[in-house]
Structures are given as C-alpha cells and as structure tokens.
N, C-alpha and C positions, 0 to 999 in steps of 0.2 A: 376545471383544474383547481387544486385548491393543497396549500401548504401543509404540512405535518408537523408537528409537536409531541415532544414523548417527556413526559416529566417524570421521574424517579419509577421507570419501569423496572423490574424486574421477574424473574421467574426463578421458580424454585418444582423440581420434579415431585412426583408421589413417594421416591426414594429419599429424597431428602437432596438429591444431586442441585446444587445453583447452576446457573446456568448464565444468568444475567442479573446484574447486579447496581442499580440506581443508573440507571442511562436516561440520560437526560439532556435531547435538541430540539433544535429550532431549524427544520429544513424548509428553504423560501416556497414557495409556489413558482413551479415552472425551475427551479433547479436540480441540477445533478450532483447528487452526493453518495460516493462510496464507500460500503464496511467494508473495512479490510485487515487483516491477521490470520495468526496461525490456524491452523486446523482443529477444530472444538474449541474456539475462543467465544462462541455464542454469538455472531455474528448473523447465521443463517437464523439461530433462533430469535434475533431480535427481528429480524423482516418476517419472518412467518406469525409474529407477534402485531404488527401493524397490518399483514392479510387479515387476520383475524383465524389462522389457521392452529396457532399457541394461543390457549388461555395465557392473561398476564398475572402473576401473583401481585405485586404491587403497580399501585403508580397509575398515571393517566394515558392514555394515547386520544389524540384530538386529528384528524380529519377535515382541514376545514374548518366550518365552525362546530362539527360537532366532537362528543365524546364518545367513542365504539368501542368502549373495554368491553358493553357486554351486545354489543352490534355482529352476528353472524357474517364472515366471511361473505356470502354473496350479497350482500348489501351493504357493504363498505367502498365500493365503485371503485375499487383498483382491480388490476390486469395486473395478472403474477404469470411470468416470462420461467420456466423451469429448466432446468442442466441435461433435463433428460426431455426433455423437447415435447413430451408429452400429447402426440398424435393421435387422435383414432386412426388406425393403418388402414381399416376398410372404409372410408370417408376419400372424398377426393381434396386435392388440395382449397382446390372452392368451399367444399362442405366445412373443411376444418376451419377456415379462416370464416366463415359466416355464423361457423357453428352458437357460439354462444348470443346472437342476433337471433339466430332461430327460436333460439329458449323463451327468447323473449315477444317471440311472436312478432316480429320487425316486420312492417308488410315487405312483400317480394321485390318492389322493384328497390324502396330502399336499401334492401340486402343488398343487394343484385351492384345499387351502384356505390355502396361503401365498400364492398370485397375486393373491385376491379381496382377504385381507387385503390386500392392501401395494396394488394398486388403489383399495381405501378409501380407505387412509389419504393416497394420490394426486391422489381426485377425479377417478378413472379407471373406474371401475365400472359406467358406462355406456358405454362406449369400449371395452369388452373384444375385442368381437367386429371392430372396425374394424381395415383398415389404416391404417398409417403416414402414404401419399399424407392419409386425411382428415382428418388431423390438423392443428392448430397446431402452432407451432414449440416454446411453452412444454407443448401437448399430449405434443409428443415428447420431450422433456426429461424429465418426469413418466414417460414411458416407459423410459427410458433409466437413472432414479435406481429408478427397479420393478423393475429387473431384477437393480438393485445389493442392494438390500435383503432380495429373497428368500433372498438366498444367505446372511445371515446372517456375514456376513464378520468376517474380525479387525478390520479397516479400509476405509475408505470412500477411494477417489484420483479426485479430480474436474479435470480438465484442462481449464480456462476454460470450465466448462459453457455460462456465459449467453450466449458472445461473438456466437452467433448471433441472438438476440432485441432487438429491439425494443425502447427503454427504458421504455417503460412494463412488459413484458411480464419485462423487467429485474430489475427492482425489486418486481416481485410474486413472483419463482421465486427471489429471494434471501430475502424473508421465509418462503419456504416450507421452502427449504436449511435455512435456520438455526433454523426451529421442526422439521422432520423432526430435525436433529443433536441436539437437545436431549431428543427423544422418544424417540430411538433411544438413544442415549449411543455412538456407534459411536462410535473415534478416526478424526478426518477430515482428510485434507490435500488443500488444496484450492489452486489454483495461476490467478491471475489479473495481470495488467497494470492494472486498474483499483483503483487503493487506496482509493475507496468502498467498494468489494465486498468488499477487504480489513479497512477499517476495522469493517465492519460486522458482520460475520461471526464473525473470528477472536477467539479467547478470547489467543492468541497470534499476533503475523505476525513472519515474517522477512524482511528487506528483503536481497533479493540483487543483487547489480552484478556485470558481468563475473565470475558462478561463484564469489563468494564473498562468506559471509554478511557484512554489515556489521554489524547489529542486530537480535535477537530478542526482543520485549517485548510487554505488553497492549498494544493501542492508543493506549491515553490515553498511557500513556509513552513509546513511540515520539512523540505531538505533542507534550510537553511537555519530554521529554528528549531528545532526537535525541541521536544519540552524533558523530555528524559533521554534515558537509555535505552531505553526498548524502543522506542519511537525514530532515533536514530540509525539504529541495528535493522531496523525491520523497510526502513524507508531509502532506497537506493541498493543499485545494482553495477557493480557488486558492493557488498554490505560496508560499513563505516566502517574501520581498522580502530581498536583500542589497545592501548598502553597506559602502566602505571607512570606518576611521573609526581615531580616536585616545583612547587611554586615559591622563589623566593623575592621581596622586595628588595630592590637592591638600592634603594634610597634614591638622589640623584642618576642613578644609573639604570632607575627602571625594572621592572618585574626580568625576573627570569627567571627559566624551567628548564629543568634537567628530566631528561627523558632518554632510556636507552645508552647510558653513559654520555651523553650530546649534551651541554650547556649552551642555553640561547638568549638573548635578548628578542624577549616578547616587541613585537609594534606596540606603541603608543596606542593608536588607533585598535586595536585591538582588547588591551587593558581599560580602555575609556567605553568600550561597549562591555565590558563583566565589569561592573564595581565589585560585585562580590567575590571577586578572586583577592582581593585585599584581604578577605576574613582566611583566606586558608592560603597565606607566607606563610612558607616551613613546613607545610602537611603535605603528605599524598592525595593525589585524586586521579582520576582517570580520563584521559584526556583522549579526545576523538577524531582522525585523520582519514577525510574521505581517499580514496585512490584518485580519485581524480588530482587531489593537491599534492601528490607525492609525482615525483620527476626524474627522468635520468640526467643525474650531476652530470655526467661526462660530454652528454651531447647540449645542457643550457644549465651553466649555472646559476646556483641560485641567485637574485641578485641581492640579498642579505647574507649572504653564505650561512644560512643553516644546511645543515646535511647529515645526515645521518648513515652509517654504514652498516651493509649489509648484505647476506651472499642470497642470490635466485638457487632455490629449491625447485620451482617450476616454473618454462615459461609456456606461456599460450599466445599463437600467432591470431588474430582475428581480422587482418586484412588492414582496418581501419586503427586497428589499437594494437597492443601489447598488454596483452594481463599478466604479471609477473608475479609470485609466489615468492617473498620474501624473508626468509630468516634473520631476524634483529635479537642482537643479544639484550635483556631486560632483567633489572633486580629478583623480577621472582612475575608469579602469574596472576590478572586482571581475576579476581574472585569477587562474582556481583551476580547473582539471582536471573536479573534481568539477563545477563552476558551468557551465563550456561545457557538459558531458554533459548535465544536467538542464536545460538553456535548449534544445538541443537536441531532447532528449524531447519536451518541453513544446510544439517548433512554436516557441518564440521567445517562449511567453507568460510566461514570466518573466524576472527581475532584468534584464538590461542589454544590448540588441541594436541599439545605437548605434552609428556609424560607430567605430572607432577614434581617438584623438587626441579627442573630444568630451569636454565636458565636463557631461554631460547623462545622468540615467539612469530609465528609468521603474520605476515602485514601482506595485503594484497596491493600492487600499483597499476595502475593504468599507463603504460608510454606510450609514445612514438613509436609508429610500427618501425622504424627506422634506429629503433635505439640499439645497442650491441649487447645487451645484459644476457648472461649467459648462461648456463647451471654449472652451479658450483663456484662462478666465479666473483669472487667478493667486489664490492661498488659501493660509490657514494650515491645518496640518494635525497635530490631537493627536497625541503618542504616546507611550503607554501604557510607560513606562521600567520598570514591576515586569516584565515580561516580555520584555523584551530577549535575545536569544538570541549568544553569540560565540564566533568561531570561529579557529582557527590558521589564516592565511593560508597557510601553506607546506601543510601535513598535510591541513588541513579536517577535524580533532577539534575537538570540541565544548573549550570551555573551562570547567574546572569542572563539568561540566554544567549544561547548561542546564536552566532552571527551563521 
C-alpha cells in the first residue's frame, strides 16, 4: 500500500479544452478519499490521471515513493474499479476475478487460493463458476472489486462504480465499499457525482468545480464549514437555501440582519465565530440556511423568536420528514456565479428560479412530518440563527467561516 500526492497537476487537451487545473493533495496511505462535483468538472480526468490512463500536462503525481508522470498504467500497481463493470462475458466468474493473476503468470494454486479468498469475502463463492450474462448488476460489481483485490495493489481507483445500480442495490454495494476499504486498509479514491455516496464514504472528499479543487476536508466539515459557495450548494441534501440580506452593528445591542423583510438579533456566540462580519455592517451579503435549521413556528417556537414568513408552494410527505417548498418574499434575487451553477445542477431545486424583477424566492425546509404546513397557506417559519451560514457576494468565500 502506499499514499498518493498530486502537486500542481493539470491537464490541458490537444484542442486547447483544460480540463484540470493545479490540483494539489496529499492522500494518507490506507485512506479513503472522495472526488466529488458536477458532471465535466475533471474529477474522472483527475483519477484516470493517477491510473496513468491521462497523460498529465503539468505537475507531479507520486505513488509511494516514486514519481509515475511518465510510469505506464500497468505498472503503476493500482486496480481501477470501472462504472461499466468491465467483464470479459465469455470468462467465468473465476476467470475474471483471477484473470489479471493469470497475466502475470501467478502459479496455479496461488491463483486458485487468492480468488476463493477475495470471492469470500465478496459473497461470491457460489457464483464462481457462472458467467457475467447470470449475474446481478450489484453481482457484477462484486466481480469487478474481486478482481481489484486479488491483485493486492498499492491503491484501490474506483470510477462511479454504483452509477449503474438500482438504489436500493445502491445503498447496499456502498456499505459493502466502505466495510471492504476498512478491512483491507487499501488507500482508495473513489470518484462519484452523488455527495451521499461521497458523504458517506470518504474519511476525506474533495469538492472539485470546473478542474479545480475548492475544498478538501472530513465530511462534517465540509457541512459545517464550507469554504465558499459552491461548496455549500453542492454539499447536503437538500441543497443550502440562499438569501440576500444585511448586516448591521447595532453597538451595545449587537449585530443584526435583516433578511426577507425579518430584523433579528444575531447570537453572540455566533458573531464571535465570523469576526469578519464586522468588516461588512451596512453591506449586503448572502447569507446560507440549511433546511434542516428552518422549523415549523406553529408547532415549536423559536426560542429567540426569529421567524420569518412565508406561504408552501409545495409540500412533500416523506414518512420521516416534511420537505416543504417555500415562497419568502426578498428585496430582489441572490445573483452569484457560483449560485446559477449549483441551481443548475440541481435541475432548479434550489435557492431562487423565479422570473427575474420578482420579488419572491423559494427556500426549501425540512419539518416534522407532523407539521400542518399546507399549500398556499401562509406561516411563520423558525430559524435556527446559531447556524447561520455568510458569504461574499462578489467572491462566494465563506465569511469567517462558517460555523
């Protein structure tokens, strides 16, 4: 096994297209760490960059102790895990999972008892002798990570394994991912569009946008801390709700923000973790409310009494929760780079996809499936001010960081 380091990689096509653009970590030996972002964010090209499958235009990639910019893919000792499962279909499940052993001329019985092993530990071991065709898709998967494993690699490169599965089928080959990574201790990079998958997963994810890193952190701190905007937007489900809004110091009386026609008294405790909302009393900025910290007033009020009003456009029953579709009336609309891209993404399910010139903006909440919120009908609506999120309107960096 052995760690990964990528110093100012980049790549740049024959067309002139970039693709990646100064990426630069330090992944442990025996960890898991996730790329993750939108679709053509270079994310996929950065791991087929450390296969050795992508020439790299600039920069180092290290391996251990060595340097493989110009190291041929089959001797770089990683096992790359592919989305399309990659079978030989006339091979039996045996053949395929020994197959790359064979290449190497493995005598027989050690094949014989690396396969069985790693079929174990697969739940593959009655499946040996089948083809591919009889297989499940999460079957073939299991096939496809058997074939990673025998090899005994420095690192494990998995390129959206699940994307073909089923989501039940989903959700059960990612608890298996992440109990195999742990059993093994391989160092893993694993490359998905789905930030469940990412959240879940990775001991570390990096949030990439157009070919270069924004933020590389645990999870929790990636949602707690986002370093920007996009990083925010893109990390939680459902996405972070934005609003324009105003900061003013109110001397003895404490910061306060006006948002959505609402004037509030900021916590203490909240102004003490942004020093730098001192520099923007008086300004606009854009200020970030996950769903989870928005509440139905009527059934707990707040106990600061912030609240804010606002009528459900939609609700959605999910058993466990209430996802509510809110209309807040707002000075004018959240215009930021970062904000159109992630609305985009998203299909339009977040922040503000109202006419232009409106004065209207939808916020998503999370209740109580027990809440009575209804369509059409206007309500107060808690929020949870310890967790307030703000950001530079112009840049889309976090302010202070966010708590």
């Amino acid at each position: 096994m052995a760690g990964i380091v990528l110093s100012g990689v980049g790549k740049v096509y024959d067309d002139g297209t970039r693709a990646v653009t100064d990426l630069s970590m330090s992944i442990d030996d025996g960890e898991f760490v996730v790329f993750v972002g939108p679709s053509g964010c270079g994310k996929t090209t950065a791991l087929r960059m450390i296969a050795g499958l992508e020439s790299i235009t600039e920069g180092e990639i290290r391996i251990g102790s060595r340097i493989v910019n110009n190291v041929p893919a089959r001797d770089r000792d990683v096992a790359m895990v592919f989305q399309s499962y990659a079978l030989y279909p006339h091979l039996s499940v045996r053949d395929n999972i020994g197959f790359g052993l064979a290449l190497r001329k493995v005598p027989k019985d050690e094949l014989t008892r690396k396969v069985e092993a790693a079929a174990a530990m697969l739940g593959l071991s009655d499946y040996l002798d089948r083809k591919p065709r009889s297989l499940s898709g999460g079957q073939r998967q299991r096939v496809a990570m058997g074939r990673a494993i025998v090899r005994n690699p420095q690192a494990f490169l998995m390129d959206e394994p699940l994307s073909n599965l089923d989501a039940k089928l989903r959700v059960q080959m990612r608890a298996e991912i992440g109990r195999l990574q742990r059993d093994l201790a391989v160092t893993t990079v694993y490359v998905t569009h789905d930030q469940t998958e990412a959240m879940t997963l990775g001991h570390r994810v990096a949030v990439i946008k157009k070919g270069e890193l924004q933020q590389m952190a645990p999870p929790q701190e990636l949602y707690d801390r986002p370093t920007n905007l996009f990083v925010a937007g893109f990390i939680g489900s459902p996405a972070m709700n934005f609003l324009p809004a105003t900061v003013t110091n109110g001397g003895a009386d404490g910061y306060r923000l006006t948002i959505a026609s609402e004037e509030w008294r900021l916590p203490a405790s909240a102004v003490a973790a942004r020093p730098g909302l001192a520099a923007w009393a008086g300004q606009e900025l854009i200020v970030g409310i996950r769903p989870e910290d928005l509440g139905d007033a009527g059934m707990a009020p707040a106990a600061d009494g912030h609240t804010i009003s606002a009528t459900p456009d939609l609700v959605e029953p999910l058993g466990s929760d209430l996802m509510v579709y809110l209309a807040v009336d707002v000075p004018h609309r959240v215009e930021h780079e970062d904000f159109a891209e992630l609305a985009r993404d998203a299909g339009g399910d977040i922040g503000d996809d109202t006419p232009a010139g409106s004065d209207r903006s939808t916020i998503i909440a999370r209740f109580s499936p027990r809440s009575s919120a209804a369509v059409g009908v206007p309500m107060r609506v808690s929020v949870d001010t310890e967790h307030l999120h703000f950001f530079d309107p112009h840049s889309g960096a976090a302010i202070a960081g966010a708590v």
